[in-house]
C-alpha positions as CSV (number, residue, x, y, z in Angstrom):
1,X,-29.8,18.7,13.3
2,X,-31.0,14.7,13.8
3,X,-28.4,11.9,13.0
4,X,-30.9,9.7,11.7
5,X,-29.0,8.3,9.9
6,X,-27.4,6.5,11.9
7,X,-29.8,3.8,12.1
8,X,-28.6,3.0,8.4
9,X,-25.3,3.0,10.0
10,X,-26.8,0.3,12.7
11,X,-28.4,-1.6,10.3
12,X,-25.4,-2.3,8.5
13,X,-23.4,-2.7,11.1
14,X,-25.9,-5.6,11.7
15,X,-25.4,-6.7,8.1
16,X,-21.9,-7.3,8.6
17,X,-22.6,-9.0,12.8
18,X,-24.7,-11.4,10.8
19,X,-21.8,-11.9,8.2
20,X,-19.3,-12.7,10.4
21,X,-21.9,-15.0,12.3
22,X,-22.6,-16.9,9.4
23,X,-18.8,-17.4,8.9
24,X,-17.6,-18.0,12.9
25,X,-20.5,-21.0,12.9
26,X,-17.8,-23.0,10.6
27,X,-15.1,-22.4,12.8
28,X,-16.9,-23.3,16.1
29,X,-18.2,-26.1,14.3
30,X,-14.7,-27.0,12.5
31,X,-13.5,-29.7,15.1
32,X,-17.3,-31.7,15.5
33,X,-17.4,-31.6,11.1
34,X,-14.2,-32.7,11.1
35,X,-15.1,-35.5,13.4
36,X,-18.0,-36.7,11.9
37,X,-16.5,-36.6,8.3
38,X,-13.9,-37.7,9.4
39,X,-11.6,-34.9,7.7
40,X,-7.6,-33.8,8.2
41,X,-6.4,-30.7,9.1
42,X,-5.8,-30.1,5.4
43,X,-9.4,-31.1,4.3
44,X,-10.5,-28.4,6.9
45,X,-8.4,-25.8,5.9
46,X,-9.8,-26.1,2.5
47,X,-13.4,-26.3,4.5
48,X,-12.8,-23.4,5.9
49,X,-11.3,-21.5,3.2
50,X,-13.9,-22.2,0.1
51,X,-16.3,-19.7,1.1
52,X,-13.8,-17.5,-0.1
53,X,-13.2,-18.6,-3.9
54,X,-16.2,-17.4,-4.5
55,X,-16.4,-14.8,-2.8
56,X,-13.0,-13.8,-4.6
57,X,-14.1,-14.9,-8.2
58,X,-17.4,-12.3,-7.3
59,X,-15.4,-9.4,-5.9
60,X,-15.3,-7.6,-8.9
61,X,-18.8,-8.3,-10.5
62,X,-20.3,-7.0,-7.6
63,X,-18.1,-3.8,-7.6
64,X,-19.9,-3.1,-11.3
65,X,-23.2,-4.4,-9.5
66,X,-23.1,-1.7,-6.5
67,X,-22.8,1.4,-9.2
68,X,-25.2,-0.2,-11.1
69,X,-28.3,-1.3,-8.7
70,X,-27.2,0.6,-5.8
71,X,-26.7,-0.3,-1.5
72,X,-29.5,-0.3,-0.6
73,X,-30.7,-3.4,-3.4
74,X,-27.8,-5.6,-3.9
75,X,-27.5,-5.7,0.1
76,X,-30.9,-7.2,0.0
77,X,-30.2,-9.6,-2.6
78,X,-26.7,-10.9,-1.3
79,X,-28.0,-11.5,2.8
80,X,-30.7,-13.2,1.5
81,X,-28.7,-15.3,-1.2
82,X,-26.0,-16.2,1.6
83,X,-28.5,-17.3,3.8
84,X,-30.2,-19.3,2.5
85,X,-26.8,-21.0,1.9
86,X,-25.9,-21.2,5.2
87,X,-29.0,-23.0,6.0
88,X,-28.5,-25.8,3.5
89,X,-25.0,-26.4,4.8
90,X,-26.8,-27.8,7.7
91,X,-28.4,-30.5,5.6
92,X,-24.9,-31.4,3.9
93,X,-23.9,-35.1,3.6
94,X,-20.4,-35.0,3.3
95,X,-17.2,-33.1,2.4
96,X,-18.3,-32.2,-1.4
97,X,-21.7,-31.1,-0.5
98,X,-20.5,-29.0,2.2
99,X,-18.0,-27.1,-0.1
100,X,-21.1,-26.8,-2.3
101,X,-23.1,-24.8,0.2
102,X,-19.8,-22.9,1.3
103,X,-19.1,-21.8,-2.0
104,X,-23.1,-20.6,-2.0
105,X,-22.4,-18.8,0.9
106,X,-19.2,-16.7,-0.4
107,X,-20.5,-15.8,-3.8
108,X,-23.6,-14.3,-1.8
109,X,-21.5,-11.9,0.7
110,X,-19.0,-10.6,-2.2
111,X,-21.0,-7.7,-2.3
112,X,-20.7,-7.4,1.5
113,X,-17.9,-4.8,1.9
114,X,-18.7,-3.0,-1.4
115,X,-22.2,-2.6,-0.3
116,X,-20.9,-1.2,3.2
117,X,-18.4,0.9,1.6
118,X,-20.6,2.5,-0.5
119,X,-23.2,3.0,1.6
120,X,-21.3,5.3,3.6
121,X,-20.1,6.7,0.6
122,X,-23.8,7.5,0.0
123,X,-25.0,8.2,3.3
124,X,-21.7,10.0,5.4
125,X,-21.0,13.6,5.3
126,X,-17.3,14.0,4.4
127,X,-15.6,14.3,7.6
128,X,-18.2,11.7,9.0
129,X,-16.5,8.7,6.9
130,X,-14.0,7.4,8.9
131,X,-16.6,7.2,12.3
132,X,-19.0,5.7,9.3
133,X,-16.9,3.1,8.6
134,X,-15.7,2.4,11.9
135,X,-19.6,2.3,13.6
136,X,-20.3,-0.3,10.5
137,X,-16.8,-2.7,10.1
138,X,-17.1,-3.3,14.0
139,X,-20.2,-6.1,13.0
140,X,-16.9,-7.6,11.4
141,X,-15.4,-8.3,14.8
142,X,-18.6,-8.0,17.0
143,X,-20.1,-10.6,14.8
144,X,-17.9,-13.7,15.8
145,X,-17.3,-11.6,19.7
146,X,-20.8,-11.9,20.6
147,X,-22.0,-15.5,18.2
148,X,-18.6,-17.5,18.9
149,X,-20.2,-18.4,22.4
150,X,-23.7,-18.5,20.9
151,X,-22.8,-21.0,18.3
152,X,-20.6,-23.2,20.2
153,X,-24.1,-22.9,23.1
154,X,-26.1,-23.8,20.1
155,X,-23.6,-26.8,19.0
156,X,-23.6,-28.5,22.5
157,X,-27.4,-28.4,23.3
158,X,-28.3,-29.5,19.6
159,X,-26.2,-30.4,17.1
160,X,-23.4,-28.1,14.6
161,X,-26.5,-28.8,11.8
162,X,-29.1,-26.9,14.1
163,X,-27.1,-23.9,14.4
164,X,-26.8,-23.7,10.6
165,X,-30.2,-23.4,10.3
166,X,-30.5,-21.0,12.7
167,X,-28.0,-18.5,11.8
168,X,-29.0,-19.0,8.4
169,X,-32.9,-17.2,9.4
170,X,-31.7,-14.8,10.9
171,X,-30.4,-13.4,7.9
172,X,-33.4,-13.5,6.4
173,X,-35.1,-11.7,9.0
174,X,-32.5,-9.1,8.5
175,X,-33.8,-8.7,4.7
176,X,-37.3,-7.8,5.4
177,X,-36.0,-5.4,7.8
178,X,-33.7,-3.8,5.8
179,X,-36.5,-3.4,2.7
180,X,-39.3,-2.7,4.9
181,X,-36.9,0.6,5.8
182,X,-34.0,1.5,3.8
183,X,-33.9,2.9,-0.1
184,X,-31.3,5.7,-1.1
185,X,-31.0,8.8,1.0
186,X,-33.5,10.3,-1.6
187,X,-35.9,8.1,-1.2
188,X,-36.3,6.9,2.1
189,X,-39.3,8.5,3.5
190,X,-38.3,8.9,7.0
191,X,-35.0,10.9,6.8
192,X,-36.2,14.8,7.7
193,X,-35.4,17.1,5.3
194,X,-33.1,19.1,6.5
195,X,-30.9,15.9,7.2
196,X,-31.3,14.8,3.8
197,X,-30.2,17.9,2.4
198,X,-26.9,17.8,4.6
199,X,-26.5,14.1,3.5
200,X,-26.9,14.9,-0.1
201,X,-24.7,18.4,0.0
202,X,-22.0,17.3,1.7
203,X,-21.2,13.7,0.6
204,X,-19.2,14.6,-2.0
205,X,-17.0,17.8,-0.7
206,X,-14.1,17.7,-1.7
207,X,-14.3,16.2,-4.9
208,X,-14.0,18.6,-8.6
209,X,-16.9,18.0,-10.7
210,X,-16.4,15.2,-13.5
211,X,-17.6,14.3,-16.4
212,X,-18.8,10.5,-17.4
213,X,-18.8,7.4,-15.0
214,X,-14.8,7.8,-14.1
215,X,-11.7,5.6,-15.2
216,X,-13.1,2.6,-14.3
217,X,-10.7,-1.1,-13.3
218,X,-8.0,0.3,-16.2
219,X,-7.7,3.8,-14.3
220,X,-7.9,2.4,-11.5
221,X,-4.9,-0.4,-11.8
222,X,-2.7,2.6,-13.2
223,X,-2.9,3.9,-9.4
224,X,-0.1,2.9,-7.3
225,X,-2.4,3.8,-4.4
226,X,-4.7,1.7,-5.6
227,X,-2.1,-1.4,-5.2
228,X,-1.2,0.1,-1.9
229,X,-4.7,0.0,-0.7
230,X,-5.1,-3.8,-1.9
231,X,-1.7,-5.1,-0.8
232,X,-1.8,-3.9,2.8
233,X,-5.7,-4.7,3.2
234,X,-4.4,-8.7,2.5
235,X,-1.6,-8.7,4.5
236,X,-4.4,-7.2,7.4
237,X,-7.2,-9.7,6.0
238,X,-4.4,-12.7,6.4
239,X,-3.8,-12.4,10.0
240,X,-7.8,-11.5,10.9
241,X,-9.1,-14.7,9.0
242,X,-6.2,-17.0,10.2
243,X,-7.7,-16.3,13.8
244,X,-11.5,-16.2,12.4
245,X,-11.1,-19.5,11.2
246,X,-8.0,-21.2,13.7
247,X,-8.5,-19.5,16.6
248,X,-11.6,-22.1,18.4
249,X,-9.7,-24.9,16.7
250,X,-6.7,-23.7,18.5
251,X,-7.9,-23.1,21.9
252,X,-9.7,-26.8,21.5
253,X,-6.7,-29.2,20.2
254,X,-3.7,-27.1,21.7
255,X,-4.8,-25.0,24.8
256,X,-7.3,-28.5,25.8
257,X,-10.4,-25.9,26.5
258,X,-13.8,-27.5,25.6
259,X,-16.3,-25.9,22.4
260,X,-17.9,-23.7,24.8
261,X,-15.0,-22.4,26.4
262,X,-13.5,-21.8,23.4
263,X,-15.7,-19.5,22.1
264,X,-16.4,-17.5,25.1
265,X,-12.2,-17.2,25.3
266,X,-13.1,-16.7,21.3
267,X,-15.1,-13.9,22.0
268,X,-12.8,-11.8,23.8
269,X,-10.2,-10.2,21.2
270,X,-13.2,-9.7,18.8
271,X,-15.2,-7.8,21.4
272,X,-12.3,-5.6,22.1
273,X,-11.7,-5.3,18.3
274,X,-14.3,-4.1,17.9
275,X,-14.6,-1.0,20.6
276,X,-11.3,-0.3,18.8
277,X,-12.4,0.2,15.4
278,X,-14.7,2.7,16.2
279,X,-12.8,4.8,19.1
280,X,-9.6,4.6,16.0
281,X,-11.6,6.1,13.2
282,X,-13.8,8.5,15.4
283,X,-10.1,10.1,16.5
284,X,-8.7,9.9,13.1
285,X,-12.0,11.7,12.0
286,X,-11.6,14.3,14.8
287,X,-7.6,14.8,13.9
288,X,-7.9,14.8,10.2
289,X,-8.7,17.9,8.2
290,X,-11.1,17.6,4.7
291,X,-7.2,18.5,3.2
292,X,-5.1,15.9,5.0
293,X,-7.6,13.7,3.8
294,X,-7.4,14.3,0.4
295,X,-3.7,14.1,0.4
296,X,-3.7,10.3,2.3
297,X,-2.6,11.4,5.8
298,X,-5.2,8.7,7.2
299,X,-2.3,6.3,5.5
300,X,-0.7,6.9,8.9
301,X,-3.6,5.6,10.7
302,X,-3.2,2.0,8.9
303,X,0.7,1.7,9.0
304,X,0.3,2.2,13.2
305,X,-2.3,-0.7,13.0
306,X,-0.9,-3.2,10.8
307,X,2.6,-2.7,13.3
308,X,0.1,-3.3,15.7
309,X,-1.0,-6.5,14.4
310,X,2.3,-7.7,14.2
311,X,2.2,-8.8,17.7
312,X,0.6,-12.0,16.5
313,X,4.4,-13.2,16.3
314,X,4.9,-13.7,20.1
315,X,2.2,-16.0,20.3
316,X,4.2,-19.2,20.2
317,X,6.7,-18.2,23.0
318,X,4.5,-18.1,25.6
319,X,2.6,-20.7,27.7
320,X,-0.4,-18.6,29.9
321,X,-3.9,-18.9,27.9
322,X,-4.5,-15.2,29.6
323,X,-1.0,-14.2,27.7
324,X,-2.2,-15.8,24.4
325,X,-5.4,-14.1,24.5
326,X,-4.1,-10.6,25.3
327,X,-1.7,-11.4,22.1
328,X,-4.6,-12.0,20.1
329,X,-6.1,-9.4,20.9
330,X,-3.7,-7.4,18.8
331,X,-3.9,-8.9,15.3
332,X,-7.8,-8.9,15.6
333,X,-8.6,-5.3,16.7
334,X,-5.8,-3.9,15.0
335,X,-6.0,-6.0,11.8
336,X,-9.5,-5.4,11.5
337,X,-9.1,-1.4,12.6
338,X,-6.7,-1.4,9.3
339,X,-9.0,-3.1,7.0
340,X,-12.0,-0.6,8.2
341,X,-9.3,2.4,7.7
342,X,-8.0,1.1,4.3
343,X,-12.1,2.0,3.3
344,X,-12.3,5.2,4.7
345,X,-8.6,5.9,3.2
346,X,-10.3,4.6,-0.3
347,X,-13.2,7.2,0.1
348,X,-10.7,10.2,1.2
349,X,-8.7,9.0,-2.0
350,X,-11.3,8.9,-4.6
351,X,-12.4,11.6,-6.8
352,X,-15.1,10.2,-9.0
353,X,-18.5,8.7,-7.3
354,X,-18.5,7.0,-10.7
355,X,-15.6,4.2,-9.6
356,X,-16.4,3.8,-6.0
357,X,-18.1,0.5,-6.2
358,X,-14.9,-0.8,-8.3
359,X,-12.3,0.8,-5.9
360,X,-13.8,-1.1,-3.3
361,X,-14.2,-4.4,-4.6
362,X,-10.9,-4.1,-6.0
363,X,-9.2,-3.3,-2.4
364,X,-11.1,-6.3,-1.1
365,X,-11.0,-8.3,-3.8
366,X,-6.9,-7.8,-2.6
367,X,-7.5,-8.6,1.0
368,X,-9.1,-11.9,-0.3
369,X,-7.1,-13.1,-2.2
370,X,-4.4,-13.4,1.1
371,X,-7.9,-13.9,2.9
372,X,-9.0,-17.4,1.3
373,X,-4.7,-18.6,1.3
374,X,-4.7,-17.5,5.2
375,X,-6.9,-21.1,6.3
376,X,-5.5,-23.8,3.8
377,X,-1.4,-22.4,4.4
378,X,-2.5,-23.1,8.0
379,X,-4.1,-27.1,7.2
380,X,-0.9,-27.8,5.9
381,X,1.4,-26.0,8.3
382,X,-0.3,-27.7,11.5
383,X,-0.6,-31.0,9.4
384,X,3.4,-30.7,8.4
385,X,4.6,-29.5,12.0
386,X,1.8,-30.4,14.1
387,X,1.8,-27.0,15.3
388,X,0.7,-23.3,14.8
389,X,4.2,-21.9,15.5
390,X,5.1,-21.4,12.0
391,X,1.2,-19.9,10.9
392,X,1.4,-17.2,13.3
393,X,5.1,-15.7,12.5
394,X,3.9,-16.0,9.1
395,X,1.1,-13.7,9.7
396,X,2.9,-11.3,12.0
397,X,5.4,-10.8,9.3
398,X,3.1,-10.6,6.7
399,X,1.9,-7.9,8.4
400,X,4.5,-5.4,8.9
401,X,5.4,-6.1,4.7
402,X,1.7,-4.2,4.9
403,X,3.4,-1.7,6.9
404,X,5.8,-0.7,4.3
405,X,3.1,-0.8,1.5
406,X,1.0,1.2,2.9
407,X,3.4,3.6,3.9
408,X,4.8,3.8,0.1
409,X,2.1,3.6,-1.6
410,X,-0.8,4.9,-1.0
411,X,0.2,8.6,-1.7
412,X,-1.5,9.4,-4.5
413,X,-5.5,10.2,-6.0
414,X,-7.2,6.9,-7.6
415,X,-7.9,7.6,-11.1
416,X,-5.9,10.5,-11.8
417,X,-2.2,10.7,-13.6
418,X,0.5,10.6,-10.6
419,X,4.4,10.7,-11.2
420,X,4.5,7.2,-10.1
421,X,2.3,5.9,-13.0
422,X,3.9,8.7,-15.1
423,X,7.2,6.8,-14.9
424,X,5.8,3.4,-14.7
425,X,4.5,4.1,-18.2
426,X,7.3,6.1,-19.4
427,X,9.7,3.3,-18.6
428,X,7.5,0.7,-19.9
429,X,7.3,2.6,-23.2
């Protein structure tokens, strides 16, 4: 039997390199903007943040658009929306304009992880999710591993405007790849048949046949898994964007190493994030049984991580840069490994195709929200204290509170009566 469908799993794992690219260039960039602006550490927390309140405010729209126009076309329209922001934040004049383009950028990847998540959804044999999701939410960390030293090249041989632009069009050559190629599994012409009809007969085992287009965002809040799923994916998301946006501004004003250095030291916990998404989900894919699924054993999986990422909180108390990098290494790979697992924990969950784009943007809609307060809570810690201490036990901490959630919570089938919800509304009535 071919796997070609795999290159759709390439492809987006592409999608979501170039993502985390088009993010990373701000933080490489963070210290020369702030320079030539002339902005605080607040002022760049916010900078580095804004992307985000967009990107929030369009979570949940672009859960409704993903069941509506499909993968396959709102992927196309959001790269090619975000990129062309990306390339006008290089022509910015100031602070304001700069948010402006920033906020372009995060309305265009909202539908980023939803896409992604549905994709697979569309594309993955049952047991195949959790390798599915791994192979794809790696670009999230092998994005800023392999374009943290790219950029910061790209900054010292030309200027932080240049590599805007750049990083910008290659998001747009990404587009006319992707439509030159990719439609639904039905549709696209050079799937063989007997793949396709593996594809299309078993991406929905496991699930009783429905009626109508599921609960929708009112069945779905009822869930206490659902909570569970968005609770612990922001207390991962905190700790992987406080390092996404700090971590080159750290190495540079703390640890004294230059732009370039950073990011090559930069590079390192993403790269090995990233082998460790995909090695995680391929053995909880290979220990997990269609039935342990369904009942939320791969909850397990996430609670390991997020203790994991914890390890953030030694950070402070020690002085070798090798030392601090090896810590790192734990909040990124294993932060990121949970927020990968929290989606294929979402599809093993799930019992109605008809609310998958929702569920999704809902549980990242929830990583966000701690997402976009992870970079301003850190302006105005280092501004207050003059130091990171304080940002990185808050994140470590944050994380094992994810822990617990996770653990206690996500138990239960989204959209369907649990004894949780029973009594919530029993008590409430």
């Amino acid at each position: 039997m071919t796997r070609r469908r795999y290159w759709v799993y390439f492809l987006l794992f592409v999608f979501n390199v170039i993502c985390y690219l088009d993010r990373i260039n701000m933080s490489v960039a963070g210290r020369s903007i702030a320079q030539d602006f002339g902005l605080s550490p607040v002022q760049l927390g916010y900078l580095f943040s804004s992307f985000l309140w967009a990107y929030v405010v369009m979570m949940l729209p672009s859960g409704r658009l993903v069941d509506g126009l499909g993968a396959h076309r709102l992927a196309a329209i959001g790269a090619a929306f975000w990129s062309v922001a990306q390339m006008l934040t290089g022509a910015t004049t100031g602070f304001v304009t700069m948010i402006i383009a920033r906020l372009g950028l995060g309305a265009g990847e909202a539908p980023t992880f939803p896409v992604s998540y549905r994709a697979v959804r569309d594309w993955a044999p049952y047991t195949e999710r959790g390798l599915a999701v791994g192979l794809i939410q790696a670009g999230t960390l092998f994005g800023p591993a392999l374009s943290a030293p790219v950029v910061a090249w790209l900054i010292a041989e030309t200027s932080w405007r240049w590599s805007f632009l750049i990083t910008g069009a290659v998001g747009l050559l990404w587009v006319a790849v992707w439509i030159a190629l990719v439609s639904t599994p039905e549709k696209t012409r050079w799937i063989p048949e007997p793949e396709r009809r593996r594809i299309l007969a078993e991406r929905h085992e496991g699930e009783p046949a429905r009626s109508g287009g599921g609960v929708g965002y009112r069945g779905l809040l009822r869930s206490p898994s659902m909570w569970g799923l968005a609770i612990s994916q922001g207390c991962a998301v905190y700790s992987v964007y406080l390092y996404l946006s700090w971590l080159p501004n750290y190495l540079q004003t703390v640890r004294g190493l230059s732009i370039v250095n950073s990011g090559l030291f930069t590079s390192v916990p993403f790269l090995v994030g990233g082998v460790v998404i995909i090695v995680t989900n391929w053995i909880s894919d290979r220990i997990l049984t269609p039935q342990t699924m369904r009942n939320g054993a791969r909850r397990n999986v996430v609670v390991v991580c997020l203790l994991l990422c914890s390890a953030g909180l030694a950070i402070p108390f020690v002085d070798s840069l090798t030392v601090v990098v090896i810590l790192t290494i734990f909040p990124i790979s294993f932060g990121g490994t949970a927020t990968a697992t929290n989606a294929a924990l979402t599809n093993d969950l799930l019992r109605s195709q008809g609310d998958s784009g929702r569920a999704f943007a809902f549980m990242v809609l929830g990583g966000n929200v701690f997402g976009l307060l992870a970079p301003i809570v850190t302006g105005y810690i280092v501004q207050a204290t003059g130091s990171f201490s304080s940002a990185f036990v808050l994140a470590g901490a944050l994380s094992l509170i994810g822990a617990v959630v996770s653990f206690a919570l996500t138990r239960y089938t989204l959209g369907e009566e649990t004894p949780l919800a029973v009594g919530f509304a029993r008590g409430a009535g």
